[in-house]
N, C-alpha and C positions, 0 to 999 in steps of 0.2 A: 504493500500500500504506500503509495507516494505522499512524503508529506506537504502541507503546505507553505509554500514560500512566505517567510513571514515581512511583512512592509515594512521595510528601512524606513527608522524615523530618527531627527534630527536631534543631534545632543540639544541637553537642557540648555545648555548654554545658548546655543544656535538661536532655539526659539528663541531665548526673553532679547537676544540681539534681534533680530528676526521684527521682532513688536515693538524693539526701541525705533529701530533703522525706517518701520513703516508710519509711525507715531508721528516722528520730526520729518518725515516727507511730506506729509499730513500737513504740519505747520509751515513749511517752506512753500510747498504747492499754496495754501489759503494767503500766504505772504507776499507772494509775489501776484496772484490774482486783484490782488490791492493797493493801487497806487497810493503812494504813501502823500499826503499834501507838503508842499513847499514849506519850510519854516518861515520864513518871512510872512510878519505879520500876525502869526499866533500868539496866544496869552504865552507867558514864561511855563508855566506849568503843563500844559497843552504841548508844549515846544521840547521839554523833559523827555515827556511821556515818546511822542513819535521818536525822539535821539535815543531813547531807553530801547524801543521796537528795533529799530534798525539797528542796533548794536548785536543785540539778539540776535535778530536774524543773522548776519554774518558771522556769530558765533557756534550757531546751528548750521551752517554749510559748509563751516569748519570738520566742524562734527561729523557730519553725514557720512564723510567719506571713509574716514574713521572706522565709523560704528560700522559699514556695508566690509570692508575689509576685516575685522574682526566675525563679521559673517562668513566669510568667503571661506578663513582661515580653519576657526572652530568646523563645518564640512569637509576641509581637505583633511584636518588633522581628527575627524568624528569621530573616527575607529576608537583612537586610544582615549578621545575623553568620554565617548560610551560607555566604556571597558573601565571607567574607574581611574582613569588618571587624568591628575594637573598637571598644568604646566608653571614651570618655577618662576615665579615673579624673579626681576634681577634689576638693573638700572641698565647694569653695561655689561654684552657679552662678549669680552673680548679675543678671538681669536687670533692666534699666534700661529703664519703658515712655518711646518714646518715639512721636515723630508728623511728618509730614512738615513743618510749621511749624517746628518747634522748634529749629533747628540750632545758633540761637545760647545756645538752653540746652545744647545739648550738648558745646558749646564751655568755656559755664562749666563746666561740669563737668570737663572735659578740662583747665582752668587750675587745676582746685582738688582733689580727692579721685580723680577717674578719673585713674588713669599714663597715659601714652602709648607709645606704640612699641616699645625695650627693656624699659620699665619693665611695662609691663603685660604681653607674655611673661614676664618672668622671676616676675610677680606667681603665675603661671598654675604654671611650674615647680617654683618653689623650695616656695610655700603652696598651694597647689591652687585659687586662688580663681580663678573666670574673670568677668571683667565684661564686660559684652554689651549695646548699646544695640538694644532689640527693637522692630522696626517689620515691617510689613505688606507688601500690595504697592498701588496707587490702583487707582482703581474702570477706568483705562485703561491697562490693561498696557504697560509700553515707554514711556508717558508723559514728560514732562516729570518731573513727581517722583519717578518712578521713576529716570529717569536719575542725578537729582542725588545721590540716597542711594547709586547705583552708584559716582558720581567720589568722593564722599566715604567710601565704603568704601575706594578702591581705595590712599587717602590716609591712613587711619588704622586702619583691619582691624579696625575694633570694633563690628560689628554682627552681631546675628542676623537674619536675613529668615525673616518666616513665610508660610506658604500663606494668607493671609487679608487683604483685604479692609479697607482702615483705614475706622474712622467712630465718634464718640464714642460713636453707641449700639449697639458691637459692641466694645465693651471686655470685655465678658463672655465672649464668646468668645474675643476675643485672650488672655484670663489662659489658660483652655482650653487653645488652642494652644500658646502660650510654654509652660506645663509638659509638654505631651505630644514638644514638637521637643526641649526643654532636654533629656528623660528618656533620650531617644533617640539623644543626641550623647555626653552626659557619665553616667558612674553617679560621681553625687555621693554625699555625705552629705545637703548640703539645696540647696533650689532658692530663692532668693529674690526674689522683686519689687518693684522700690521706680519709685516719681516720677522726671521726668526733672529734679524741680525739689523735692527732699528733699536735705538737707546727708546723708552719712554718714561716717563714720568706720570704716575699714575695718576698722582691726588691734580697734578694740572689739566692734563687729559678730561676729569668729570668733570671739573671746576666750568671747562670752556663748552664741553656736550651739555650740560643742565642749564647753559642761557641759551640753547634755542631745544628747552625738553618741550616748551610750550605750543609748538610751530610744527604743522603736518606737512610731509612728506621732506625730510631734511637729509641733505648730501655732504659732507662735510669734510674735506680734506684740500690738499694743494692743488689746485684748480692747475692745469697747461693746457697747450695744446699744441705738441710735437709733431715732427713731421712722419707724413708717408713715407715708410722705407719700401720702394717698389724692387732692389735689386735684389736676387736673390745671393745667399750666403751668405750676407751680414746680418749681427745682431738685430731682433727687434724687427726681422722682415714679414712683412703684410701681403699674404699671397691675393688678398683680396682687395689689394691698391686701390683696383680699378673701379673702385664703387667710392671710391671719397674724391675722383675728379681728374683733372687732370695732374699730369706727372710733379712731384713740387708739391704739391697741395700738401696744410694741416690737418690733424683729426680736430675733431669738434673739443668744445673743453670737456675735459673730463681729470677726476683726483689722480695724484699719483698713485701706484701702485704698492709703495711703501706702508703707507699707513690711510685709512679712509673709515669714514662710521658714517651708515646709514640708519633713519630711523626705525622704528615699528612695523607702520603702513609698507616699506618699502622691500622692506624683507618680507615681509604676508608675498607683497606683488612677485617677487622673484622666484617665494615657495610653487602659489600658485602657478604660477604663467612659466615653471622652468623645462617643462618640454620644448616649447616652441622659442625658449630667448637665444638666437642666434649666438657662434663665438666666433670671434676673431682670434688673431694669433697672440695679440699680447690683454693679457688680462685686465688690465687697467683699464683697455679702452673697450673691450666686451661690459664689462660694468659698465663705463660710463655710456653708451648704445642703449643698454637698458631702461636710464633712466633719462632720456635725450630726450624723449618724445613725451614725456609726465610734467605733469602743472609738479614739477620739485624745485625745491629750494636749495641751490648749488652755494655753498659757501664756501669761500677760498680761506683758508685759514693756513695762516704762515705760517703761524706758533708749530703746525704738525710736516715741517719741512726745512728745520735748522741745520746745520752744516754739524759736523762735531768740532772740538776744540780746538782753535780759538777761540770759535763763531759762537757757539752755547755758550761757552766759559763768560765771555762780556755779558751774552745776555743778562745770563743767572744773577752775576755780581749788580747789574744794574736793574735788577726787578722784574726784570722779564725774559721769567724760567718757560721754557723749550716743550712743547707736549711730544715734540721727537727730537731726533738728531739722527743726522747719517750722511754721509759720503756722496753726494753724485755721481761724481765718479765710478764710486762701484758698486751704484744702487743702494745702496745699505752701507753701514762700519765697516771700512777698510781693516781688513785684518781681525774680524769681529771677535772671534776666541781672545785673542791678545790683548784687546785694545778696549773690550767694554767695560770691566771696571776703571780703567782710566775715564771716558768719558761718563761713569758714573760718580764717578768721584769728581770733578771737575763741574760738570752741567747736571747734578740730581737735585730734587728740591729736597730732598731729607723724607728719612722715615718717616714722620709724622704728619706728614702734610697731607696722605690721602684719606688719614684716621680724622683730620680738620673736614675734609669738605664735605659740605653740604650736600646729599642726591637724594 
């Protein structure tokens, strides 16, 4: 006897979004069916009242979009909050790319700006931030490198593992995936991706993300826009030149690829929509494609694009501490094992300063 298919229904969640999102369309449709009268010439009070309306209203189409994204989200991810699970409130989830090489950058980092063990739970509790060194799985499952990323998790609990495939020319996807698993673990404010070989400063980093926590859809990192590399065999080449114009042509602006934090909303949009978001060959600029054609708020922010020492060092001393530091040259900390506690020592804002800020 066949049973019957029982009717998929929407997390709790879902719904009461579901009645929020149809509620405030309700007010926005009756708001805009109403021409609102000219202030000129009303009592003071009367004049209040319409500036109090219209405030509202832009505050609810703020919203809206919001609230529909949180819908989108709670369905993609239905299964698991069906099934009894939350997603972990956080402020900042910070992801740290790394790669199965690297361990002993990862180590510098763990002697300099990443906490360890107590320190980085309570980093998680008390501030909301979680740092996460994000890596893949090798091309042979169960492998050798895999193993090793196992013993060394099992020894320091700070990594994310994603469904995907490590290989330098599949970074476009790893960015991909890291926001889609990040989105789906934690409902943050922002999601951030930085080098496993970038200096950062933590407490400055939230300090500069919580003045725009207020602001939907936000992009936040060093704003360029570098050239098409159309020839083939050099660094950084674009087999897909031919779609940004003639030969010479820039890309559009988009963050550097060092360090970037997107909001909330923007990460939902990349979980949902990540079958079909195109990649290009350099990562930075497949992100920044994504978010090109979206009402986003692209902030250039210098503070996450310092040089390291000298360049940090003045800052610091004169008040204006670095949310990164790294090398152009070569992409990231020149000599990054050797050299990051020097520029943590030189350019850090001090222990205490992420335990100070406000999120």
């Amino acid at each position: 006897m066949e049973k019957k298919a029982r009717a998929r229904t929407l997390p709790g969640k879902a719904v009461a979004t579901l009645c929020a999102v149809s509620f405030v369309l309700g007010l926005l449709l009756s708001g805009r069916m109403w021409a609102a009268p000219p202030l000129k010439g009303l009592p003071r009070d009367v004049m209040g009242e319409v500036k109090s309306t219209r405030e509202a209203l832009k505050s609810l189409e703020k919203t809206i979009s919001s609230l529909e994204m949180e819908l989108a989200t709670a369905r993609t991810n239905g299964g698991g909050v069906a099934a009894g699970g939350e997603l972990q409130r956080a402020f900042a989830v910070v992801g740290i790319n790394t790669a199965f090489s690297s361990k002993k950058r990862r180590e510098s980092l763990r002697q300099t700006w990443v906490p360890r063990g107590v320190k980085l739970k309570r980093l998680e509790e008390e501030k909301g931030i979680v740092l996460r060194f994000v890596i893949g799985r090798s091309a042979t499952p169960g492998g050798v490198l895999d193993r090793a990323i196992d013993a060394e998790e099992v020894e320091t609990k700070d990594f994310l593992r994603l469904d995907h495939v490590e290989g330098y020319h599949q970074l476009s996807a790893k960015t991909r995936i890291y926001f889609s698993t990040a989105a789906s673990i934690w409902d943050a404010d922002f999601y951030v991706k930085v080098d496993d070989d970038v200096h950062v400063n933590l407490g400055t980093m939230a300090a500069t993300l919580a003045r725009h926590r207020a602001k939907p859809r936000v992009y936040v990192g060093c704003m360029k826009s570098g050239p098409v590399l159309s020839q083939k065999g050099v660094k950084y080449h674009e087999p897909e030149f031919w779609k940004f114009g003639e030969e010479g042509n820039n890309y559009f602006r988009h963050a550097t690829g060092q360090i970037y934090a997107i909001s909330k909303d923007l990460a939902a949009y990349i979980s949902i929509n990540s079958p079909i978001l195109h990649r290009y060959a350099n990562e930075d600029v497949s992100l920044g494609s994504w978010l090109i054609g979206l009402d986003v708020l692209h902030v250039d922010e210098r503070t996450m694009c310092c040089g390291t020492p000298p360049d940090c060092e003045w800052k610091t001393q004169a008040g204006n501490i670095c949310v990164a530091s790294f090398d152009w040259s070569c992409s990231g900390v020149c000599k990054a094992v050797d050299r990051m506690k020097e520029v943590h020592r030189t350019c850090g804002e001090g222990e205490a300063a992420v335990w100070n800020v406000s999120t």
